[in-house]
C-alpha positions as CSV (number, residue, x, y, z in Angstrom):
1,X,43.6,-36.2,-4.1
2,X,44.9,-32.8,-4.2
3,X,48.1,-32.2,-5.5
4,X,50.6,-29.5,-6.5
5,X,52.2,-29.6,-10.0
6,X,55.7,-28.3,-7.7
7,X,54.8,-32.0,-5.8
8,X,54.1,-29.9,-3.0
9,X,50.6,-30.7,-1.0
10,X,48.1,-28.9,0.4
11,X,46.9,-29.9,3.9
12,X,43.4,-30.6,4.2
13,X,41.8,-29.2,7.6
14,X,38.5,-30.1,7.2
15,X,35.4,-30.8,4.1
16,X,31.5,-30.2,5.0
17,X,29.5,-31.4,2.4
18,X,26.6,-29.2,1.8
19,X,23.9,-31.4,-0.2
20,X,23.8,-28.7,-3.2
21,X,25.9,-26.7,-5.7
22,X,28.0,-23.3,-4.1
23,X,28.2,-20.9,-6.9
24,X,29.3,-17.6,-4.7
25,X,31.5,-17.2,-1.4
26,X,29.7,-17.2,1.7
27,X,30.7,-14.2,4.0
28,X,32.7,-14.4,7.3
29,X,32.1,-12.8,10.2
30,X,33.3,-14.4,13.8
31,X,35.2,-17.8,12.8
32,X,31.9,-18.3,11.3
33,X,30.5,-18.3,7.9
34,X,27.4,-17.9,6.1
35,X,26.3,-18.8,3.0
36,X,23.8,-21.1,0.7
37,X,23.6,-23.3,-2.2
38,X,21.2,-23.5,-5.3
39,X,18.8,-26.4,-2.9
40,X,17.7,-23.0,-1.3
41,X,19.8,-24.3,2.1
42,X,21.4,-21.5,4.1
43,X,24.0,-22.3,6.8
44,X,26.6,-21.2,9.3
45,X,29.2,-22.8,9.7
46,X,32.4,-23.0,12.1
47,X,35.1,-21.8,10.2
48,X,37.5,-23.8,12.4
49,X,36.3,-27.0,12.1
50,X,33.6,-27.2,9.7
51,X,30.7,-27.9,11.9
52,X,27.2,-26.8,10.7
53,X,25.9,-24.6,12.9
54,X,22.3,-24.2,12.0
55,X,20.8,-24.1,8.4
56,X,17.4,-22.7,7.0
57,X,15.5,-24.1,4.4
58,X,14.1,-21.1,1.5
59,X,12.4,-21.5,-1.9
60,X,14.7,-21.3,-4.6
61,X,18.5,-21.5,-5.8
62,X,20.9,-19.3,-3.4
63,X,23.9,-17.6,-5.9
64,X,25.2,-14.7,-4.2
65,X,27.0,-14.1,-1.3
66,X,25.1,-12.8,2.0
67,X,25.7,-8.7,3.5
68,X,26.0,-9.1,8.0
69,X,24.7,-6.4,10.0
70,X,25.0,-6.0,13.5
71,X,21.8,-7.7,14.1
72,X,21.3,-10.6,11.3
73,X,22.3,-11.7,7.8
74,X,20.6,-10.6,4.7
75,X,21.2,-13.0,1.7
76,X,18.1,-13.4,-1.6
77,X,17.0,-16.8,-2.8
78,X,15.1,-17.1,-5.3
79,X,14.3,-13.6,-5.8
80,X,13.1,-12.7,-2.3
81,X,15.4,-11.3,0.5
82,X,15.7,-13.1,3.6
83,X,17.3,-11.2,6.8
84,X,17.4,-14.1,9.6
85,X,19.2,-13.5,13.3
86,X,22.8,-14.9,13.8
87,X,21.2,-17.8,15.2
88,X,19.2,-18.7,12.1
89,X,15.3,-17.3,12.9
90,X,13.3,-15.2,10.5
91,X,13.0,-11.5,11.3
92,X,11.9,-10.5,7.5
93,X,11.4,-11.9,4.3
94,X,10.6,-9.7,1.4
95,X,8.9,-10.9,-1.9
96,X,8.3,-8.9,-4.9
97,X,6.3,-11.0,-6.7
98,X,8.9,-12.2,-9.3
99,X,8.5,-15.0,-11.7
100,X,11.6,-17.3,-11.9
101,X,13.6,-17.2,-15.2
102,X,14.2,-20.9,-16.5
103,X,16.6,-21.3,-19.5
104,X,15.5,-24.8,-21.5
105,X,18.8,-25.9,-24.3
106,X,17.0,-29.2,-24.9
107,X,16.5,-31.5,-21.9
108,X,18.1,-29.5,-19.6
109,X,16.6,-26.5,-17.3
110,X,18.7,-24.0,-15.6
111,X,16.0,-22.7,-13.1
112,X,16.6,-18.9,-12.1
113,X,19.3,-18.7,-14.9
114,X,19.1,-16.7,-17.9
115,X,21.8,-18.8,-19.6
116,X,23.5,-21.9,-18.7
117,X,26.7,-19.3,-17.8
118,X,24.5,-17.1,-15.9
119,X,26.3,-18.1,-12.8
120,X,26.4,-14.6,-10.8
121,X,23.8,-13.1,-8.9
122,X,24.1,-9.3,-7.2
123,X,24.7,-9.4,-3.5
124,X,22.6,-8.1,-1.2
125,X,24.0,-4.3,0.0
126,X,23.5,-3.0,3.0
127,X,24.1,1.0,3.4
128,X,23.0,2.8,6.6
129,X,19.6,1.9,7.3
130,X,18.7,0.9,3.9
131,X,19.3,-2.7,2.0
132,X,19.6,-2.7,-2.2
133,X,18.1,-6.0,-3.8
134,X,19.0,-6.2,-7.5
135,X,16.4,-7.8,-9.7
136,X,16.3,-9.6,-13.1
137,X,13.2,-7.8,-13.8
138,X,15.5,-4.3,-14.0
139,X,14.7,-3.0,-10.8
140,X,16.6,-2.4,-7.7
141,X,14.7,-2.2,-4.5
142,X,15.7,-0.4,-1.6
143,X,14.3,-1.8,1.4
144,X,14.3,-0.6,5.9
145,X,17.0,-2.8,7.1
146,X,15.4,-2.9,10.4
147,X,11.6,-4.7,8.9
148,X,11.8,-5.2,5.1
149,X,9.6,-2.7,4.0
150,X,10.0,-1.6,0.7
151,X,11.5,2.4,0.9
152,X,11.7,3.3,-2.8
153,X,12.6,1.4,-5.9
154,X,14.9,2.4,-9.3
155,X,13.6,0.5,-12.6
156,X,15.8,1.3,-15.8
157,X,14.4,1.2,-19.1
158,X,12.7,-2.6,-20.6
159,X,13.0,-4.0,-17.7
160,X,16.6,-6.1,-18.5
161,X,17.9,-7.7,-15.9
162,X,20.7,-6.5,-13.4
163,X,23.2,-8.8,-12.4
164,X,26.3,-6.7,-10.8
165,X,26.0,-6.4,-7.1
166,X,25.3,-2.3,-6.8
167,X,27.6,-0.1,-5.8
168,X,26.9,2.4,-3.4
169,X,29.4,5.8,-3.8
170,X,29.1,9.1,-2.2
171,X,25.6,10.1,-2.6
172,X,24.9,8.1,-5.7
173,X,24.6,4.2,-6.6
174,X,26.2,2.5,-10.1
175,X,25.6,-0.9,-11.5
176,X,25.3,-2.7,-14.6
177,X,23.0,-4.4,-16.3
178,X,22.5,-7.6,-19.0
179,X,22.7,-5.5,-22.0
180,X,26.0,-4.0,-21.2
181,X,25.1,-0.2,-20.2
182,X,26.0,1.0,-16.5
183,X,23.2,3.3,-14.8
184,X,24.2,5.5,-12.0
185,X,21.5,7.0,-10.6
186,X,21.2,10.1,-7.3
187,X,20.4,8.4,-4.0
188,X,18.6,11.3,-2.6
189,X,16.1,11.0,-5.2
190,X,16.4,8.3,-7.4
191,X,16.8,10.6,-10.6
192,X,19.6,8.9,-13.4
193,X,23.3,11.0,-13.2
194,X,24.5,9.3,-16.7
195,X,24.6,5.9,-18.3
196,X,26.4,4.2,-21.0
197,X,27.1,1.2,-23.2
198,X,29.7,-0.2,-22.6
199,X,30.3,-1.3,-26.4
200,X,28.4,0.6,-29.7
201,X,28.1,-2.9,-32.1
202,X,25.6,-5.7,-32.4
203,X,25.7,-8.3,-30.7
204,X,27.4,-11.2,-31.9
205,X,25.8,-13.6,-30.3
206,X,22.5,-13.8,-27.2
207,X,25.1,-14.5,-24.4
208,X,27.5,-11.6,-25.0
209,X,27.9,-8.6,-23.4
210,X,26.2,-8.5,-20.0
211,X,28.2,-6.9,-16.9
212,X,28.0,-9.0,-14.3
213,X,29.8,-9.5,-11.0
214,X,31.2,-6.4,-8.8
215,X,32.5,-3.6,-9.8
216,X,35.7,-1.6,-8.0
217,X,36.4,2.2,-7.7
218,X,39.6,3.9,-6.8
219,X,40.1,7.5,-6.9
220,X,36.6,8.2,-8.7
221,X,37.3,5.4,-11.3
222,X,35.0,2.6,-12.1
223,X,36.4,-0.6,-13.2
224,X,35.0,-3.4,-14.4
225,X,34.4,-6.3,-17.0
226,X,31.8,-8.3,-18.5
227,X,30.7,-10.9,-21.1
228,X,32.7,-9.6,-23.6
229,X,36.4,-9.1,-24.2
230,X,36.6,-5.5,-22.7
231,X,37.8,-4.3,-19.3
232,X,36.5,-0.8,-18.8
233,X,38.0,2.2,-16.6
234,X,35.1,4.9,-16.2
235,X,35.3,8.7,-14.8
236,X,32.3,7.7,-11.9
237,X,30.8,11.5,-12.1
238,X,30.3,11.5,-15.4
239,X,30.6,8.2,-17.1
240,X,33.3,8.6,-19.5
241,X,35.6,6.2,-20.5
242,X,39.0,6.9,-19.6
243,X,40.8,3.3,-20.8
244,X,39.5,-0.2,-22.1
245,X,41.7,-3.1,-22.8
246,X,40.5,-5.5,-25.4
247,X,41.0,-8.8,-25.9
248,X,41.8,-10.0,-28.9
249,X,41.1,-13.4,-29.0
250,X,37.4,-12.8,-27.8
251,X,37.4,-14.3,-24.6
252,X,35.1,-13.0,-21.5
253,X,36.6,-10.3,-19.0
254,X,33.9,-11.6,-16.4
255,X,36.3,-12.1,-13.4
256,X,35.8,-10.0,-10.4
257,X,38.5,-7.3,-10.0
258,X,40.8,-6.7,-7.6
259,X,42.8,-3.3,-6.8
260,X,46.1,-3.9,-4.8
261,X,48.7,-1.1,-4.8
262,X,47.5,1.0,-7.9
263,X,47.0,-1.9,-10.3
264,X,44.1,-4.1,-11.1
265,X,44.3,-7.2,-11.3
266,X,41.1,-8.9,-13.4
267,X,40.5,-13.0,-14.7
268,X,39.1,-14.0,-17.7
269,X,36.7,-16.9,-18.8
270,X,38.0,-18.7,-22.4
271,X,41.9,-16.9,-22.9
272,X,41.9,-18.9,-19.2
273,X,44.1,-15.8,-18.1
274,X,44.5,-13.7,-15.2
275,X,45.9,-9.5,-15.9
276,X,47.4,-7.5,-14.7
277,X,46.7,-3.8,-15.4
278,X,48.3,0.0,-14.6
279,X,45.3,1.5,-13.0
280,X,45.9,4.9,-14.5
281,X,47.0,4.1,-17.8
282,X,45.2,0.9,-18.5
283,X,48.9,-0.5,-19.7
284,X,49.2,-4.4,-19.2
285,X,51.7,-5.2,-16.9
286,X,51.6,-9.1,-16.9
287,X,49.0,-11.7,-18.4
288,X,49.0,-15.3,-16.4
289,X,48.0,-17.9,-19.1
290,X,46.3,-20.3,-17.8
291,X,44.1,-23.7,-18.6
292,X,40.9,-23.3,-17.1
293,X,37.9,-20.2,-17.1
294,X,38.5,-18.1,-14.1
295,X,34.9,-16.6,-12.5
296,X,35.8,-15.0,-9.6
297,X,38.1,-12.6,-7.9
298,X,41.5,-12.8,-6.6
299,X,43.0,-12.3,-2.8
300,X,46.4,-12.4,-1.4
301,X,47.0,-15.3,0.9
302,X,50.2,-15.1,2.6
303,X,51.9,-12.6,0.4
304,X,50.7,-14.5,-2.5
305,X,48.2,-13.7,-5.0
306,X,45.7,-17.1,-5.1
307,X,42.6,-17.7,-7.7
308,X,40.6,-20.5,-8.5
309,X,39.8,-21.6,-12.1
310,X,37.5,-24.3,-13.5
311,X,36.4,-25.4,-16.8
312,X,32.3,-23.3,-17.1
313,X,31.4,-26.1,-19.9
314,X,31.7,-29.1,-17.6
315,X,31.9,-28.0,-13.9
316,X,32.2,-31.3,-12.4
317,X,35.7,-31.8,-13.8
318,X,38.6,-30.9,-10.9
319,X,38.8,-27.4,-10.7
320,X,42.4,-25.4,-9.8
321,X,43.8,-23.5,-7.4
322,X,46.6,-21.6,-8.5
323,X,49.3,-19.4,-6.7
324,X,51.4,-16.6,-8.5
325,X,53.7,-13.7,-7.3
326,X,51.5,-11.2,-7.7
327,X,54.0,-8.7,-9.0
328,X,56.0,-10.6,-11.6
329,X,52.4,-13.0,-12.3
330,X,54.8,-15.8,-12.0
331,X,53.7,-19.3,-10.9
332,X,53.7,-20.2,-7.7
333,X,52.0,-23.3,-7.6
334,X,48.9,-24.9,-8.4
335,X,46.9,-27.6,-7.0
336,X,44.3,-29.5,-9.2
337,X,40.9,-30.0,-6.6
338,X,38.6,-32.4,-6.0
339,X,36.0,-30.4,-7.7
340,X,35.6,-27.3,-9.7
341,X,34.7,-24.2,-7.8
342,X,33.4,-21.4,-9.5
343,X,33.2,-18.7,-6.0
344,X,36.3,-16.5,-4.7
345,X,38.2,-17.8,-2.0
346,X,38.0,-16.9,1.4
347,X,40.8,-16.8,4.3
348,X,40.6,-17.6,7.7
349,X,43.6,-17.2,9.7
350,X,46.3,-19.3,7.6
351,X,44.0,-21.4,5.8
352,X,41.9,-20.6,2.4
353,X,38.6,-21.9,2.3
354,X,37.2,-23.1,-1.2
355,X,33.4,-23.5,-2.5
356,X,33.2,-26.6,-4.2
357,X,30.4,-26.6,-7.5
358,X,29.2,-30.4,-6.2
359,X,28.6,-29.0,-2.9
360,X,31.9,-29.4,-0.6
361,X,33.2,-26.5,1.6
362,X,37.0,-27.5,2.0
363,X,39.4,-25.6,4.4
364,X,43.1,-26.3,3.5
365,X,46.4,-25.0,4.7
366,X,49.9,-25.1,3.0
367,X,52.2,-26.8,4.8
């Protein structure tokens, strides 16, 4: 049942279950997407109606969302990168000879997870002829688009793991890593530019602190937040901070950021709150309180600015999908889902197409 607290009702178009968790967005390119699930399946699908179009079958849990290239898809599993045709046959696959990391809290085991919250994995980027892979062993690898052959590599100091997806500007690349410093390093010849923690105390517990997720830059500033209760505006040249926000209450600043019209707009995981931020200033505009964590990034749909939120302690309680005006942050509507849904919504034409944690792709349409 999916209803709106307004008692107005979304229209569902179509539901594909996938046989295996979604935990990231799968990319669209030509009414069709692409994108996996942690049973290592990787599909494309008919955004229209659903359809499965082909699948392949990889070792390992698939949490990230794919890069497209005029001639294939590159997406990792399981800590190799795959880059298959548009019609679902191998042309590379390239293995670095990683161990998976397998987090054990009693009887449960959170294979490829450093945490049971470690939900987001870097994407694969693609940059000219040259494809960026993100490790957890502290490495990125830069590989030949065209065969997979590893080009060069950047390793940053005891090994910790990197889980932003890099970002590639100008002539250098920036990304973050597990222990809360951001590394941006000279493309031309891998040498470090700067790098800087993002906070100068102890920890306060194992989980906190690691930047995760994408970053966004507008007029040569980084922003960003983490596993902690800071959002972060950084000069990119040099690496100086410029603004943070703090949250008092402690809560995670892990969503992914959005930049619309010279404000960002940025969710958080326990205040269960979406911001809204002067890009210049760093002055809070509005804060959208909310009842469930909110993992992923926001998009206008139809004008409107729409976010998903789900509870991250038990994801197979009904997640949210919530509409606000995304000047004023005033509520819209929201629809409580059939499941809880962790991955930034997509739009196809005039419907938005959710990524269901139990495995359901659902394409719905307000009437």
């Amino acid at each position: 049942m999916i209803y709106s607290i307004h008692g107005q009702e979304l229209k569902k178009k179509w539901n594909t279950d996938l046989g295996g968790s979604i935990r990231s967005a799968f990319t669209l390119k030509d009414s069709i997407l692409y994108g996996g699930t942690n049973q290592g399946m990787f599909f494309a699908i008919d955004a229209s109606s659903g359809s499965k179009l082909w699948s392949y079958k990889c070792k390992g849990l698939i949490s990230s969302s794919p890069a497209l290239t005029e001639d294939g898809v590159l997406f990792e599993a399981g800590n190799k990168v795959y880059k298959l045709s548009y019609q679902g046959k191998v042309k590379w696959m390239f293995d670095p000879g990683l161990k998976p990391k397998t987090f054990i809290l009693g009887s449960k085991r959170f294979q490829y997870q450093i945490d049971p919250f470690d939900f987001k994995r870097p994407d694969i980027v693609v940059k000219k002829d040259s494809v960026f892979f993100a490790a957890h062993n502290g490495t990125i690898y830069v590989l030949d688009v065209g065969n997979g052959i590893l080009k060069d590599s950047i390793s940053i100091p005891n090994g910790t793991a990197i889980r932003t997806t890099p970002l590639i500007w100008k002539d250098k690349i920036i990304f973050g890593d597990w222990n809360g410093t951001v590394h941006c390093y000279q493309l031309s010849d891998m040498t470090l530019v700067w790098n800087g923690k993002t906070f100068d105390y102890e920890k306060p517990y194992e989980t906190f602190g690691g930047i995760v997720g994408h970053f966004e830059i507008n007029d040569s500033i980084l922003f960003f937040g983490a596993r902690n209760n800071t959002v972060n505006a950084l000069d990119a040249d040099s690496g100086g901070i410029l603004w943070s926000f703090i949250e008092e209450e402690g809560g995670w600043m892990w969503g992914d950021p959005l930049i619309l019209e010279k404000t960002l707009y940025i969710g958080g995981s326990d205040n269960h709150s979406l911001y809204s931020f002067d890009l210049e200033t760093g002055e809070l505009i509005w804060c959208y309180k909310g009842n469930k964590n909110i993992v992923g990034k926001p998009i206008l749909y139809n004008g409107e600015m729409a976010f998903t939120a789900s509870n991250v302690y038990n994801l197979n309680e009904p997640g949210s999908l919530v509409f606000l005006d995304w000047e004023s942050g005033t509520l819209e509507r929201q629809f409580e889902l059939e499941e809880g849904t962790i991955a930034t919504p997509v739009q196809y034409l005039n419907s938005i197409i959710l990524f269901g944690v139990n495995g359901n792709l659902f394409s719905f349409e307000l009437n």
